[in-house]
C-alpha positions as CSV (number, residue, x, y, z in Angstrom):
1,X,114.7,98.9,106.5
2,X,112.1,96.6,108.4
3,X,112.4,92.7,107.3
4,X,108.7,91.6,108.5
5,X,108.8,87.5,108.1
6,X,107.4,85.2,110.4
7,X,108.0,82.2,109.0
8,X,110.0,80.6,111.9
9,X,108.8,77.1,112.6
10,X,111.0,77.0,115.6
11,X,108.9,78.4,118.4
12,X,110.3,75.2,121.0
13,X,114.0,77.0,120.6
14,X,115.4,73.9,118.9
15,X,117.4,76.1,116.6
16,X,119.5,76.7,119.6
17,X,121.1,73.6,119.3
18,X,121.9,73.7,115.4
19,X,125.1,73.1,114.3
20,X,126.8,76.4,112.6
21,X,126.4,75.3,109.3
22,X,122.7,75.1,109.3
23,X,122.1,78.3,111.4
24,X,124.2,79.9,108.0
25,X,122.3,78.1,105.6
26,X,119.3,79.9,107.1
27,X,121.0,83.5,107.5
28,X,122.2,83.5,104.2
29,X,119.0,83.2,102.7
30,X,117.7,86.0,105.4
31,X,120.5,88.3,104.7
32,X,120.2,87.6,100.6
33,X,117.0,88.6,101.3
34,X,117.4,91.6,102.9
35,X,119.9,92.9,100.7
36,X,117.3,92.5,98.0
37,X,114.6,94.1,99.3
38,X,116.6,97.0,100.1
39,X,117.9,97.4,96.8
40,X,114.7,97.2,94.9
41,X,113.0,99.5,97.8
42,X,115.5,102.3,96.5
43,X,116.1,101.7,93.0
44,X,114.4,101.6,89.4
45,X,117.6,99.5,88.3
46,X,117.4,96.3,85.7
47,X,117.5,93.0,87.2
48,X,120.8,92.5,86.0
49,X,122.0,96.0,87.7
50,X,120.0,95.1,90.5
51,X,122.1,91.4,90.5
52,X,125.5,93.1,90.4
53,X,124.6,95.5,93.1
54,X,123.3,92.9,94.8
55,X,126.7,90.6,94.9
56,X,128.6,93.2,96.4
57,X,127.4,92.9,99.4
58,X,125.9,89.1,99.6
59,X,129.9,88.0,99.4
60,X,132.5,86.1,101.6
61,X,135.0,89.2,101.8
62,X,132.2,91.8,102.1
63,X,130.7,89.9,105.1
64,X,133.8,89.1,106.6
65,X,134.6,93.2,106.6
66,X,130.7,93.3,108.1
67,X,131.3,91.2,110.9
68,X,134.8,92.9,112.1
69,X,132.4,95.9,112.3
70,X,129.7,94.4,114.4
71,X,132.0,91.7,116.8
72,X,132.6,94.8,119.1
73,X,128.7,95.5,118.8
74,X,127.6,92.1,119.7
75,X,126.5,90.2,123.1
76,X,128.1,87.1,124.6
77,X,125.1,84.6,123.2
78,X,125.4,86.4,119.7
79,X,129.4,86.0,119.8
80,X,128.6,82.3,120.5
81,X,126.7,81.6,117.9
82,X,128.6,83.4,115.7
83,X,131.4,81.4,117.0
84,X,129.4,78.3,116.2
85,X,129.4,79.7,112.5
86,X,133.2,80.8,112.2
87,X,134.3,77.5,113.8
88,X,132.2,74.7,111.8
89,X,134.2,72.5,109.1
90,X,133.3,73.3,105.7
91,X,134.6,71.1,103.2
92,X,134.4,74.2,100.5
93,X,135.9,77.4,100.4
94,X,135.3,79.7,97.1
95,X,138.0,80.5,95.1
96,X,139.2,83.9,95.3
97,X,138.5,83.9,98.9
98,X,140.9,83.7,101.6
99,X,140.3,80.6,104.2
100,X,140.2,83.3,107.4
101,X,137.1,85.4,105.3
102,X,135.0,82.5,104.7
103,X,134.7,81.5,108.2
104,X,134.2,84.7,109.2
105,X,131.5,85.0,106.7
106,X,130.0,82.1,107.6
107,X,130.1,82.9,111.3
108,X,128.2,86.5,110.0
109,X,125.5,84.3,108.3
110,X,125.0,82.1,111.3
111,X,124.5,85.0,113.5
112,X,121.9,86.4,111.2
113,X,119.9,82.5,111.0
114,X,120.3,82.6,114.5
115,X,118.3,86.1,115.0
116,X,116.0,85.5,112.8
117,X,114.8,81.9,114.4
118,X,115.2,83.4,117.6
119,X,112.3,86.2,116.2
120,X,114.6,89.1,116.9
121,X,113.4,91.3,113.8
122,X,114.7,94.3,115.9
123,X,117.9,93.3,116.5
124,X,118.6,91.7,113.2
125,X,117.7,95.4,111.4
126,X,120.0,97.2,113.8
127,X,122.8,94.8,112.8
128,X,121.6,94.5,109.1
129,X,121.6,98.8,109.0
130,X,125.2,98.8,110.3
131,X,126.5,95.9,107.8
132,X,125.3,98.2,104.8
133,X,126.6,101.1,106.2
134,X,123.0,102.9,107.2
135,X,124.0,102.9,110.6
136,X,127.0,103.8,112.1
137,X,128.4,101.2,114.4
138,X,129.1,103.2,117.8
């Protein structure tokens, strides 16, 4: 699945300074996004089928999983700004969701805000194909 978007006001690299929190805020929308493209590209579902499909993946414990998978697959400046992620202060954690997943998660959605404002549509498939299991991660 290609994600074509450029819509990345950033072309000075300021992004690179973000705090982890904002580099999420971006990647969760990019990653919601993705999710739902794929599912309507291969399904005739209802909106609300397509919705409940749709959370199972776009979820603290799903991502958290996700981003065990792709850690061993990632380089040093994607661990760091993944680490940027994991390791910002959130005064919220969901109920029903462990402490330990939700940073993990957010660490997962940082990495994905920071590849797509860094333009890397390549790189960001690769990893978004191995989150949702259309890749295997070897």
């Amino acid at each position: 699945m290609t994600l074509n978007l450029n819509l990345s006001r950033n072309d000075n690299n300021n992004y690179r300074t973000w705090n982890g929190l904002s580099l999420a805020f971006v990647g969760d929308a990019v990653y919601e996004l993705m999710v739902r493209n794929m599912l309507t590209d291969c399904s005739e579902h209802t909106v609300n089928d397509l919705h409940k499909q749709c959370v199972q993946y776009v979820n603290a414990d799903y991502q958290a999983e996700a981003m065990d998978r792709l850690l061993p697959l990632l380089t040093e400046e994607e661990i760091t700004f993944f680490k940027r992620g994991r390791n910002a202060k959130s005064a919220h954690v969901p109920k029903n969701k462990t402490q330990a997943n939700y940073h993990k998660a957010t660490g997962f959605e940082a990495l994905f805000g920071y590849l797509f404002l860094k333009g890397d549509s390549g790189r960001l498939t690769e990893l978004f194909n191995i989150t949702v299991n259309k890749e295997d991660a070897s």
